[in-house]
C-alpha positions, 0 to 999 in steps of 0.5 A, a space after each residue: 840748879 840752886 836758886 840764888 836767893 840774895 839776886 835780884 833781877 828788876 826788869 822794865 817792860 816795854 809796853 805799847 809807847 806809841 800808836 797802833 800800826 805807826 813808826 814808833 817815833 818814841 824810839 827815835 827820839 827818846 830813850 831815857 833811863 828807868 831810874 826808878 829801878 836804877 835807884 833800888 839796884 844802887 840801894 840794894 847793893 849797898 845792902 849787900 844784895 846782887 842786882 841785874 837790870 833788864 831794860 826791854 823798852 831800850 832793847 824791843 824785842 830782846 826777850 831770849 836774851 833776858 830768858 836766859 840769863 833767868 836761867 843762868 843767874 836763877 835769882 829768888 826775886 824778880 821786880 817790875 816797875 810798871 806804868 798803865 801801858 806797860 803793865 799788861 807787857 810786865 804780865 806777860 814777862 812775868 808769866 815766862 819768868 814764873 815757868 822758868 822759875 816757878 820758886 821765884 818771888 815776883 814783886 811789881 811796883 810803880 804808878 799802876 800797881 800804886 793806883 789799883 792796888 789790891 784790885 791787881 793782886 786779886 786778878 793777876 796771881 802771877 803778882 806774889 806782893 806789890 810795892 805800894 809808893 816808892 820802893 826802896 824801904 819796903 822791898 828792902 823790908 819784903 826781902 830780907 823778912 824771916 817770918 811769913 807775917 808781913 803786916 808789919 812792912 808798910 807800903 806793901 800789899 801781900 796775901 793772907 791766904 787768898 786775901 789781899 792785905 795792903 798794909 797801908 802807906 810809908 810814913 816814915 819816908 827816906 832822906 834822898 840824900 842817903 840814897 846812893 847815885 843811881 846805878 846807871 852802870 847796871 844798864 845795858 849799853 849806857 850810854 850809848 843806847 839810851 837818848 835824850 829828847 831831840 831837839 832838846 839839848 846842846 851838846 851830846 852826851 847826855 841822860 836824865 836825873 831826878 832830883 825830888 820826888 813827889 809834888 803837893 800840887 793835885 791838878 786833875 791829870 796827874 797821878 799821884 798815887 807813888 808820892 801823895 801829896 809828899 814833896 821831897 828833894 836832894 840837896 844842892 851838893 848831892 844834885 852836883 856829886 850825882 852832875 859830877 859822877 855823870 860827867 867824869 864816869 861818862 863824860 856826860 855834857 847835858 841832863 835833863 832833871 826829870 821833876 815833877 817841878 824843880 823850881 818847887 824850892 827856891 833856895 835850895 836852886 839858888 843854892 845849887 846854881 851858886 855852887 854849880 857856877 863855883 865848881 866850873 863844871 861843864 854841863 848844861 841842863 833842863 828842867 820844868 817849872 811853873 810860872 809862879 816860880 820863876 822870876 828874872 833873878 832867878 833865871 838868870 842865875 840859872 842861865 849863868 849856871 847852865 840852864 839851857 830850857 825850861 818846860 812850863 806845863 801850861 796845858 791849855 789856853 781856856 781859862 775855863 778849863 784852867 779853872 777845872 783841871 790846874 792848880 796854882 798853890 791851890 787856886 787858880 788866879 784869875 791872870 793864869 794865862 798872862 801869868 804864863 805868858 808872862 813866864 815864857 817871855 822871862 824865860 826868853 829874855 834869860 836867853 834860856 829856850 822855853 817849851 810849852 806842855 800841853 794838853 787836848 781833850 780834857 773833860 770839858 773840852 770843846 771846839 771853842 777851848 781848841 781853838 782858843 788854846 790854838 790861838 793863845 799857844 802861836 801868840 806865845 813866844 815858845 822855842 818848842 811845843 807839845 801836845 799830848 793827848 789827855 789821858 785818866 790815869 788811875 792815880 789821877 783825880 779824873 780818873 775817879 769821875 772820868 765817865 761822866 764827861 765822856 767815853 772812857 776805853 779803859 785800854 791800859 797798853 793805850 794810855 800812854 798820853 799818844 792816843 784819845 783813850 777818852 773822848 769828851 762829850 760832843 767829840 768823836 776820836 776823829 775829830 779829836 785826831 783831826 783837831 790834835 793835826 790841826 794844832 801841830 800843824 798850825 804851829 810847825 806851819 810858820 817861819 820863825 819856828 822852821 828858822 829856830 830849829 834850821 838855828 839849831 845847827 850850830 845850837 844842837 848840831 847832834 839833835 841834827 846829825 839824829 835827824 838826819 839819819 832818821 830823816 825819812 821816819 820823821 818825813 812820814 810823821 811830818 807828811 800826817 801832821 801837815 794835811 
């Protein structure tokens, strides 16, 4: 049979998202859509270029399937997108793809292959070029080129010989507003099998957006190696086209805006607020931000608007550790901890719920930083909490000097922030695991939090039903947390 050289398959490898030899409670309670490869398919149909999507973290397991239709559909061009811990998964899907299809061309992107660039071309020859930042323009670019030279298509990495050449980043990047509308209608089972966090909605249905891209924040922990320092967004009437397109197509109630930071630009918020009130549309949303960009007028134009939480990433209660890892504009002001207080508290008055993101073991971390973030997390009024683990993304600032603060296991299928891959010096893994218990249980462990999710009967009753019917996975994972 013929190879089909205008199909493109882009495949989402399912990696390890959890922890070794437990339930995977990330599974239960969320599944959100790979965007990312949603956008280049909606991209590459408007040029004219056959797409599939195949989504293995929403469907485990599945592989033949996706085999299969290889088989059946033959296309020339196979795209990853991949993070750290799903990176050795996408190899492996890669290496069966390349036997049933040894003329294929066999392109990855994402945060990982962004980060270690031509390091992976040179140790993994399955890889035939690697997308560097976001991916659009340059696949584009890759797979309608006529010639074998490359060097002229910015932001990929492709072999001169047996040479890997990164020819360097985009400069001229895409206006989002010229991207089309995702195309969540090329993923298997939307809606249905794709889940919001529990607990973190009011009404269901409901599924994920991303409405910028990028942050020119360089705190330690995060990966910046897609975006840089760059900071985009869509514009207000294209936030409420794609809100309307969710909630007409597939009567969507709630989204969660997946930014980095949403509150990022002021005026373009207000803006969308004013026009979102004005539309009448039915629909609630989440978001993140930080807390020097809140304020009581702006909340409750979002409230007003629909807002029905916020997510502040706070990270931690040491202000000492603040100082090393967090940037605010920059700087880290010396009130940080009464700023983010005092952040939550607006949040709640707006009658918005608040969550708080945060952070253990990062380098520098000791039993005293515990325990002070300990103590400042249950004096905070939050709604909701988490905790994930520190993790040394390869695009991340720390990850350049991570091994002189501690032991670094640099196992990519564990770096999902839901295992101490890092341990800081003066730890052991366990006391890390004991102290992360300790933190979950000394929070759940109180009456006002049991009372607000028993609350949540009539203010998220699906959240509930899914509950109920996984109540026996989240009994166990409740049973570790409180010894």
């Amino acid at each position: 049979m013929n190879i089909n050289e205008r199909a493109l398959y882009l495949i989402h490898p399912l990696g390890e998202n959890w922890m070794p030899g437990e339930t995977d409670m990330s599974r239960i309670a969320n599944i959100m859509p790979p965007l990312g490869l949603c956008s280049i398919s909606a991209w590459m149909e408007q040029h004219d270029w056959q797409t599939e999507i195949y989504d293995c973290y929403a469907f485990p397991g599945d592989d033949k399937r996706l085999f299969k239709q290889l088989e059946r559909d033959r296309p020339l061009w196979i795209g990853f997108s991949t993070t750290t811990s799903s990176f050795p998964d996408a190899i492996r899907l890669a290496n069966h793809c390349r036997e049933i299809l040894p003329e294929a061309k066999i392109v990855f992107g994402g945060v990982h292959v962004s980060a270690l660039r031509e390091q992976l071309m040179n140790e993994f020859y399955v890889i035939d070029y690697i997308v560097v930042g976001e991916g659009e323009q340059t696949l584009l670019e890759l797979i309608e080129c006529k010639s074998e030279d490359l060097s002229h298509i910015e932001g990929l990495i492709w072999r001169d010989g047996h040479e890997a050449v990164f020819n360097g980043h985009r400069r001229d990047l895409l206006n989002l507003d010229t991207l089309p509308i995702p195309a969540y209608h090329k993923l298997h089972g939307f809606p249905e099998a794709y889940k919001l966090p529990i607990f973190n909605y009011p009404k269901a249905p409901g599924t994920t957006i991303i409405t910028s891209r990028g942050c020119p924040f360089r705190c330690s922990y995060c990966d910046r190696s897609v975006f840089q320092s760059s900071y985009r967004f869509n514009s207000a009437d294209y936030i409420l086209r794609m809100m309307k397109h969710l909630h007409d197509t597939y009567g969507m109630r709630h989204v969660n805006i997946y930014d980095d930071t949403f509150t990022l630009q002021r005026k373009r918020i207000e803006e969308f607020c004013e026009k979102k009130i004005a539309s009448g549309l039915k629909m609630t949303f989440n978001c993140a931000a930080r807390a020097e960009q809140v304020d009581p007028e702006l909340l409750k134009l979002m409230k007003k608007a629909g807002c029905w939480m916020i997510s502040l990433g706070i990270e931690t209660g040491d202000p000492e550790l603040l100082k090393l890892h967090r940037y605010y504009a920059g700087r880290i002001p010396d009130d940080a901890l009464d700023m983010n207080r005092n952040a939550v508290k607006m949040i709640r008055r707006a009658g918005i719920r608040a969550k708080g993101l945060f952070m253990l073991g990062l380098p520098g971390e000791t039993e005293e930083s515990i325990e002070r973030s300990i103590r400042y997390v249950l004096s905070l009024p939050l709604d909701d909490f988490n905790l994930s683990k520190f993790t040394p993304f390869p695009g991340s600032p720390a990850y350049q000097t991570i091994h002189d603060f501690g032991e670094f296991d640099e196992d990519w299928s564990l770096m999902n922030a839901l295992n101490f891959v890092f341990v800081a010096k003066g730890f052991t893994k366990e006391r890390l695991e004991e102290r992360h218990r300790e933190f979950y249980r000394r929070y759940y462990q109180r009456h006002k939090v049991m009372w607000n999710y028993v609350t949540m009967l009539w203010k998220s009753p699906d959240s509930w039903r899914r509950f109920i019917k996984d109540l026996s996975v989240f009994l166990s994972f409740r049973k570790k947390y409180a010894t």
